[in-house]
C-alpha positions as a printed NumPy array, in Angstrom:
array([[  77.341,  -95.417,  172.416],
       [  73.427,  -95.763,  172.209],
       [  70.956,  -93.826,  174.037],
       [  69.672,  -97.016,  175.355],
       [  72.922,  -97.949,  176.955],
       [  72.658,  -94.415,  179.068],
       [  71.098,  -96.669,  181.77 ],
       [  73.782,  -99.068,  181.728],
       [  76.265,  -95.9  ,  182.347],
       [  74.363,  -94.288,  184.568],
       [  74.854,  -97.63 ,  186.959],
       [  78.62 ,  -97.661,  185.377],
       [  79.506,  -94.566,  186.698],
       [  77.537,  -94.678,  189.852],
       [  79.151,  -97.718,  190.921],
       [  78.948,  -98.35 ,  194.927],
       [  77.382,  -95.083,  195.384],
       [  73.395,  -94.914,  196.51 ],
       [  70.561,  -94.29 ,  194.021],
       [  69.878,  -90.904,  196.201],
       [  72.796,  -89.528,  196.715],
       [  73.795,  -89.618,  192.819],
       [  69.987,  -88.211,  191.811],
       [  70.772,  -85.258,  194.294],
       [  73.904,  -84.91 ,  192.433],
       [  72.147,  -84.777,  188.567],
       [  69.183,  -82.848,  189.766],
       [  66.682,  -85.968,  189.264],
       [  64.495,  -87.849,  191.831],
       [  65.47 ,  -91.422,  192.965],
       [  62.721,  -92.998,  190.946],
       [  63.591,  -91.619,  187.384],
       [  67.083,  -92.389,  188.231],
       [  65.805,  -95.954,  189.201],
       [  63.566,  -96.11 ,  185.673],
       [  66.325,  -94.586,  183.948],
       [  68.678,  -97.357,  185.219],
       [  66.338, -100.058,  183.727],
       [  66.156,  -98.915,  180.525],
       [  63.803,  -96.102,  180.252],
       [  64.321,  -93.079,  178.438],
       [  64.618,  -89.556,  179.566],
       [  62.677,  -86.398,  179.062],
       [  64.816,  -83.539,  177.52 ],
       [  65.728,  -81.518,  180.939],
       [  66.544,  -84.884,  182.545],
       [  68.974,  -86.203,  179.517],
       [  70.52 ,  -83.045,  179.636],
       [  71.271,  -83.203,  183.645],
       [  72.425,  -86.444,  183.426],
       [  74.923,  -85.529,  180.321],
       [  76.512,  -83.095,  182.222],
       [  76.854,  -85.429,  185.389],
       [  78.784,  -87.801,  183.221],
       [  80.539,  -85.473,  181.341],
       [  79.665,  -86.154,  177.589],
       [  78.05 ,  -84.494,  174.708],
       [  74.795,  -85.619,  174.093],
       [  75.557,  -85.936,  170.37 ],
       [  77.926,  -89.178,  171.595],
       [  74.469,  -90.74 ,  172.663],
       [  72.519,  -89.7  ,  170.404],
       [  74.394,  -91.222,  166.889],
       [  74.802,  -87.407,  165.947],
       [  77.873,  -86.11 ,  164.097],
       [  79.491,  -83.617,  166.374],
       [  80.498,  -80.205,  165.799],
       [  83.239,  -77.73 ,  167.22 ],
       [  81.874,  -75.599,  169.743],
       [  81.417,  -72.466,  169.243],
       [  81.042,  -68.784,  171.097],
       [  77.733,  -68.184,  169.19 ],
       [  74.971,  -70.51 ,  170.997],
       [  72.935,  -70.202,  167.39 ],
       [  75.98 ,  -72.626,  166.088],
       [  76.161,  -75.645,  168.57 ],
       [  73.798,  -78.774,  167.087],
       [  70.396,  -79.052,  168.861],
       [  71.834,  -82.72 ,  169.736],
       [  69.059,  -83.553,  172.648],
       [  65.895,  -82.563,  170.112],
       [  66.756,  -86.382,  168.932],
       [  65.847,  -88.104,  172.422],
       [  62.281,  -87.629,  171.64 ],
       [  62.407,  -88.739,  168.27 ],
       [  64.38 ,  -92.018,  169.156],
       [  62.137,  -92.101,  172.444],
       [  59.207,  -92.576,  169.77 ],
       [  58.102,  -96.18 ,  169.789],
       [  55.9  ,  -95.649,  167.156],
       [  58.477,  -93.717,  164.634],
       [  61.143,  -96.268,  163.221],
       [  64.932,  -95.823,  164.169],
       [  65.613,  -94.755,  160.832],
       [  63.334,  -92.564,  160.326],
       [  64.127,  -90.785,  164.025],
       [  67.723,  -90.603,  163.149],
       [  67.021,  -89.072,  159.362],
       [  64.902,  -86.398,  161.062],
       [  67.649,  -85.753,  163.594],
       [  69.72 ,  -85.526,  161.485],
       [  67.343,  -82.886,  158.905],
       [  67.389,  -81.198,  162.523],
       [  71.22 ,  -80.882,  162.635],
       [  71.294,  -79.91 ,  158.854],
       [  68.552,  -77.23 ,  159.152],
       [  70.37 ,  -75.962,  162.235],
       [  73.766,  -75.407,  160.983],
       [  72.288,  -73.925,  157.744],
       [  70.672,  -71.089,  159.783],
       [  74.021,  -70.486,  161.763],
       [  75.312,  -70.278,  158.258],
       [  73.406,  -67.5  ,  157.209],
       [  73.558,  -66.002,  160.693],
       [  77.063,  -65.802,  160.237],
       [  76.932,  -64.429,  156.573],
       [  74.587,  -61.488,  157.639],
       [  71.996,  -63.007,  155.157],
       [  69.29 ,  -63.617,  158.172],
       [  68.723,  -61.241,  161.331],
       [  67.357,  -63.123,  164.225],
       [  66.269,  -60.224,  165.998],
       [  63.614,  -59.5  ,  162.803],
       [  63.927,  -63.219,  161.599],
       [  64.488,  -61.539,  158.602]])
């Protein structure tokens, strides 16, 4: 799956159902769920609604590796930092997904040393 299929889904999934009934639903105004629909992209908080009105991880859209979840928020990949890389039109799709994906590695090296004791996010230390 390919963020620019998330329109395609979006009408998928909302089948029969009216355009403002199913934005009430995700939190989103008729017209971005209209623009969405035709093959815009999101902004962050409105990728994010939608994900959780269809019920998938963002990393599943996005092209990024997933992780286990986990109790500590610290640990879970910053998956949606991607859509505005890959929303770029200037930035190449490779280079958006290698800095996604430096995102995700930089990410779960912090939880790393989170975990270890070797950094204290309270000092940042």
């Amino acid at each position: 799956m390919t963020l620019l299929r998330l329109g395609a889904l979006l009408r998928e999934r909302r089948g029969g159902r009216g355009m403002r009934e199913v934005a009430k639903e995700i939190g989103i105004s008729p017209a971005t769920l209209t623009r969405i629909e035709g093959g815009r992209l999101p902004d962050l908080l409105t990728f994010r609604r939608i994900c959780e009105w269809l019920k998938i991880n963002p990393a599943e859209i996005l092209g990024i590796p997933t992780q286990q979840t986990s109790e500590n928020p610290v640990e879970e990949v910053p998956s949606e930092a991607a859509v505005h890389l890959r929303a770029d039109q200037a930035l190449p799709q490779a280079a958006a997904s290698d800095l996604a994906n430096l995102i995700v590695f930089a990410h779960r090296e912090l939880a790393r040393r989170i975990r270890e004791g070797l950094v204290n996010v309270s000092t940042g230390i």
